[in-house]
C-alpha positions in Angstrom: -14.6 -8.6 7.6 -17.7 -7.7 6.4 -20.9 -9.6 7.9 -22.8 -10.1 5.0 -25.8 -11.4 7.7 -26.0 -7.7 8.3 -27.2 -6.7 4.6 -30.3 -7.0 3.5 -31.2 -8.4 0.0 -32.3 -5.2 -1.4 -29.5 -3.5 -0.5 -27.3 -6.5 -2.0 -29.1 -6.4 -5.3 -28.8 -3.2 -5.8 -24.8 -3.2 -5.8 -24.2 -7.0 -6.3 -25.1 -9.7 -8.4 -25.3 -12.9 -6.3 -26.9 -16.4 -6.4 -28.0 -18.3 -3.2 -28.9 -21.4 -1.8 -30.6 -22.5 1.7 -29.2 -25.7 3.3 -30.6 -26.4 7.1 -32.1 -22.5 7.3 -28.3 -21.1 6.1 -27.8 -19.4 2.9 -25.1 -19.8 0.7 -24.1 -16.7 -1.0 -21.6 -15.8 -4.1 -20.8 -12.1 -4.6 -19.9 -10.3 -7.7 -19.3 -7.1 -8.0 -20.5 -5.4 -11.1 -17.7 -3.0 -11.4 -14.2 -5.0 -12.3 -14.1 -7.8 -15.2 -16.3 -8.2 -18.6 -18.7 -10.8 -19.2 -19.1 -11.4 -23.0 -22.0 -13.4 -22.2 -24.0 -11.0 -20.6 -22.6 -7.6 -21.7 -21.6 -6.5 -17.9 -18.6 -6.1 -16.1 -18.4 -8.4 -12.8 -15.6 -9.3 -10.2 -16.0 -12.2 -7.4 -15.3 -10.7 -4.1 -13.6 -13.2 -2.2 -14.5 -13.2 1.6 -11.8 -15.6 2.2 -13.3 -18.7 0.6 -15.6 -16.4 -1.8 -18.8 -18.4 -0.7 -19.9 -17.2 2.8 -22.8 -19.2 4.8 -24.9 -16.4 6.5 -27.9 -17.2 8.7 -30.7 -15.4 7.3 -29.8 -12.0 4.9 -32.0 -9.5 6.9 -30.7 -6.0 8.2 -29.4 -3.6 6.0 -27.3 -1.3 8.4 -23.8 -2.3 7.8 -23.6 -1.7 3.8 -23.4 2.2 3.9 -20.3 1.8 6.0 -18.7 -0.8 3.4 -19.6 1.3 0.8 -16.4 0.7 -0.5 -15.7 -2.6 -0.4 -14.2 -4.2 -3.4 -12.3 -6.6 -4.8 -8.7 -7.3 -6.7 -7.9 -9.6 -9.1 -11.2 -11.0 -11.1 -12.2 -14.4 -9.1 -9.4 -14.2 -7.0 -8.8 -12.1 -4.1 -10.5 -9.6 -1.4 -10.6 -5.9 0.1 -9.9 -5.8 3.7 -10.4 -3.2 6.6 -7.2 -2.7 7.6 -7.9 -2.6 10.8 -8.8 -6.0 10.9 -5.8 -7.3 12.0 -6.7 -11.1 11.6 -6.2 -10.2 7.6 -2.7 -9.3 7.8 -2.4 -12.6 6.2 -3.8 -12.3 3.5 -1.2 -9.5 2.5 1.8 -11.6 3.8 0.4 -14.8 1.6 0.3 -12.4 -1.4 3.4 -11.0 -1.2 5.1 -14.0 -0.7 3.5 -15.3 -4.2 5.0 -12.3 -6.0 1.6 -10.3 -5.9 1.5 -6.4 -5.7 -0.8 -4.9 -3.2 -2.1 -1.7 -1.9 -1.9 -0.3 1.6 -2.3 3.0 3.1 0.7 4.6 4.6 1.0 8.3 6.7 0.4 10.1 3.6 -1.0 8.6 0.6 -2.0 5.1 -0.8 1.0 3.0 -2.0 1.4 0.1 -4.4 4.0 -2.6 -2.5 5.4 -5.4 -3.4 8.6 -7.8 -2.1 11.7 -5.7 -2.7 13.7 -9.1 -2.8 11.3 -10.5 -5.5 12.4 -9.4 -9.2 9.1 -10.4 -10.3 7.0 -8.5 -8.1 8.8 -5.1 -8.8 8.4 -5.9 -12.4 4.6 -6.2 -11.7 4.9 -2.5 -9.9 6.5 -0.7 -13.1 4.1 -2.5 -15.4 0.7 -1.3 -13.3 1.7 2.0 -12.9 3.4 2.3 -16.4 6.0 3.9 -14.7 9.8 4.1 -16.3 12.1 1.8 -15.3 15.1 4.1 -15.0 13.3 5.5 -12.4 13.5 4.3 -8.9 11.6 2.5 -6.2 12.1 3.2 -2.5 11.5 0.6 0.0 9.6 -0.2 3.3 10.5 -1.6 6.6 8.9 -1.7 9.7 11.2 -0.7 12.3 15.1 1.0 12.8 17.0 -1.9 13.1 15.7 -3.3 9.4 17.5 0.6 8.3 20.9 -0.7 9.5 20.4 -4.2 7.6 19.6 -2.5 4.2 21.6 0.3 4.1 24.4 2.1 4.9 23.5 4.5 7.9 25.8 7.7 7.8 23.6 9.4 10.8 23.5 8.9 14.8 20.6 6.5 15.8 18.7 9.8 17.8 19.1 11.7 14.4 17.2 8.8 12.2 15.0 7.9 15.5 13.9 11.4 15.2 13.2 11.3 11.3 11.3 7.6 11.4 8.7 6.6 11.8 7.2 9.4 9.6 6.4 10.9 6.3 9.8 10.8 5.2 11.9 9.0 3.1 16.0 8.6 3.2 18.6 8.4 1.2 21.6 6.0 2.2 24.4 3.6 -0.1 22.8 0.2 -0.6 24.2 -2.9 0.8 24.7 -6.2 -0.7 22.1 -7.8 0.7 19.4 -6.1 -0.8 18.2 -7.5 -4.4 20.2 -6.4 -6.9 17.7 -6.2 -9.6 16.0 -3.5 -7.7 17.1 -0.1 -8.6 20.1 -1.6 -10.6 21.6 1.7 -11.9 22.0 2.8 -8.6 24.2 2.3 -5.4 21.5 3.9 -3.4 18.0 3.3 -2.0 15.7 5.3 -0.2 14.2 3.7 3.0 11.0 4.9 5.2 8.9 3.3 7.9 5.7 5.0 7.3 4.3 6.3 10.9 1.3 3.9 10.0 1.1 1.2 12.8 -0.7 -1.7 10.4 1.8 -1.1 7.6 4.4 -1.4 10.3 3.2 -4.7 11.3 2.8 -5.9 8.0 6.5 -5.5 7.0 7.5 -7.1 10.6 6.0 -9.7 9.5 6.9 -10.4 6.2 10.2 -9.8 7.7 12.0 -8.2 4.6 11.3 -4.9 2.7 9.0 -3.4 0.6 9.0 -2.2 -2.6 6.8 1.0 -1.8 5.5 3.5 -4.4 2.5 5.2 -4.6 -1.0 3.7 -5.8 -1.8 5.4 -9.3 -0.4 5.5 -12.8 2.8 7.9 -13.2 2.1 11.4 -13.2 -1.3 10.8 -11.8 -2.8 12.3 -8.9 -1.5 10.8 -5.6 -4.3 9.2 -3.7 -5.5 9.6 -0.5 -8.9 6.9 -0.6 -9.1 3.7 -2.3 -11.5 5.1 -5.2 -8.9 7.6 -6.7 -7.2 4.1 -8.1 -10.2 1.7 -8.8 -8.5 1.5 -12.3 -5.6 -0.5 -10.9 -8.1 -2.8 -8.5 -8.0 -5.3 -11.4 -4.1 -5.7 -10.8 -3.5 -6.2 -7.3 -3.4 -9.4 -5.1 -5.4 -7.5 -1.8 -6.4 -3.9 -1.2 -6.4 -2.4 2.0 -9.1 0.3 2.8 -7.5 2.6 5.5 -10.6 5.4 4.8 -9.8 8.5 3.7 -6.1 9.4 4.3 -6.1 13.8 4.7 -8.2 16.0 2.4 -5.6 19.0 2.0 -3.5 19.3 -0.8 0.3 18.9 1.3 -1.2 15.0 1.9 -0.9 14.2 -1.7 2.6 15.1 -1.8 3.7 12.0 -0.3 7.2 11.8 1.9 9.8 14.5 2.2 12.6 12.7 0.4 16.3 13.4 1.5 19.7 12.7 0.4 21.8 11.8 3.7 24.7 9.3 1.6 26.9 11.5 2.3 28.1 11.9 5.8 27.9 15.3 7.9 24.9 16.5 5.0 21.6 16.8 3.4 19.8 17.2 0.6 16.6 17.5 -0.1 15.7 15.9 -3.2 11.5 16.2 -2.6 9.4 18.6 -0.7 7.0 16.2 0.2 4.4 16.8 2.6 6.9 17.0 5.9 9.6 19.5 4.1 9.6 22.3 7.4 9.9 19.5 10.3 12.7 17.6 8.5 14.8 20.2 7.6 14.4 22.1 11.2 15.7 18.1 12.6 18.4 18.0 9.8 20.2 21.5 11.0 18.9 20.4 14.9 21.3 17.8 14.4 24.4 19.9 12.5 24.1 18.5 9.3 24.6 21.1 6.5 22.2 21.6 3.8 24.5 21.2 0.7 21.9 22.3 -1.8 22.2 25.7 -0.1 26.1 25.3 0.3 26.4 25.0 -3.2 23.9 27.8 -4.7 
């Protein structure tokens, strides 16, 4: 979390608006970012950032050394929620609390930034199609955070080494759906397509939650992909929390997100999606005997 104790006034003013108060030699201080919601009143555009309780008692606002490396620290919904540091571990709750409420929040993964939500929540998938305007014929995969969550989802028709050796990683596969997943998601299809991102805070954070992801990627459909939080500051507005992993890759194969295959059907592959892990996979796919149908059937 950021140590506001650690900024200096200037430096706050010059990117905040806040007010203050001294009690016993410890200020008081409320943040508002000047980037995120309108103020008729005033003619600006504000947004509390909520450092847990939004007010924050620090002893004395001197140094200024810490901003530049929280230059991108931001907030969510107006008045409401917070950007973490992932790798703050102690704020894995705060994504748990908001996905249990139905909220939508951003994480990074092993290849871009991704929009998730609670694949057994109706609501919260809803909220995923409506920020990223995307169609709803079209899909969602989801997230879990380790093997064993594959086998209660779906419908493995591989050997455990074959999907050990696929996941964790940036790919995502294709199996028959079982009952127990929510029906409302992806209801014009039998299948689903499952990945556990190699992306060890993501991995906690569905371990957690205990129940899979609704996982897509953080921008509107048929926008760029991105790879650092400000290549979606649009959608800030929407979510419940944003996670700041940094920047995720800077060439062009990391905004292709996961290699996405077809394995339904026993004994074969296909490869719906190059993705940015297309060589790798399909080198492990023939390792392990499968047959490529796509190239079967040209």
């Amino acid at each position: 979390m950021l140590n506001l104790s650690k900024i200096s006034t200037p430096v706050l003013q010059s990117v905040f608006s806040f007010s203050s108060v001294t009690t016993r030699g410890v200020s008081v201080v409320n943040i508002w970012h000047r980037r995120s919601f309108f103020n008729s009143a005033c003619g600006q555009k504000f947004c509390k950032v909520d450092f847990h309780n939004s007010v924050r008692k620090v002893p004395g606002v001197t140094a200024s050394r810490l901003y530049s490396n929280y230059h991108s620290l931001a907030s969510s919904t107006p008045g409401m929620k917070t950007l973490f540091k992932e790798s703050e571990s102690s704020d894995l709750a705060a994504g748990i609390t908001a996905l249990c409420s139905g909220g939508v929040i951003a994480v990074p993964t092993d290849t871009i930034y991704g929009l998730a939500a609670s694949a057994q929540n109706e609501a919260a998938v809803q909220k995923i199609y409506d920020i990223k305007r995307r169609i709803e014929s079209k899909p969602l995969a989801i997230c879990v955070g380790n093997i064993d969550q594959v086998y209660k989802w779906c419908e493995v028709t591989i050997d455990h080494t074959l999907l050990k050796a696929l996941l964790p990683g940036p790919v995502t596969l294709v199996f028959k759906r079982k009952e127990a997943l929510n029906p409302m998601l992806n209801p014009n299809t039998s299948l689903v397509g499952i990945r556990i991102p190699n992306y060890p805070f993501l991995q906690r954070l569905c371990n957690e939650l205990d129940q899979p992801l609704a996982l897509t990627s953080a921008n509107i459909s048929s926008c760029l992909s991105p790879v650092c939080i400000q290549e979606f500051e649009e959608l800030w507005p929407h979510l419940s929390v944003v996670y700041d992993g940094g920047t995720l890759g800077e060439n062009v194969t990391q905004r292709l997100g996961s290699t996405v295959v077809d394995l339904s059907t026993p004994g074969q592959f296909v490869i719906l999606r190059n993705g940015s892990a297309y060589s790798p996979t399909k080198e492990i796919l023939l390792q392990h005997n499968l047959t490529d149908a796509a190239s079967r059937s040209s």
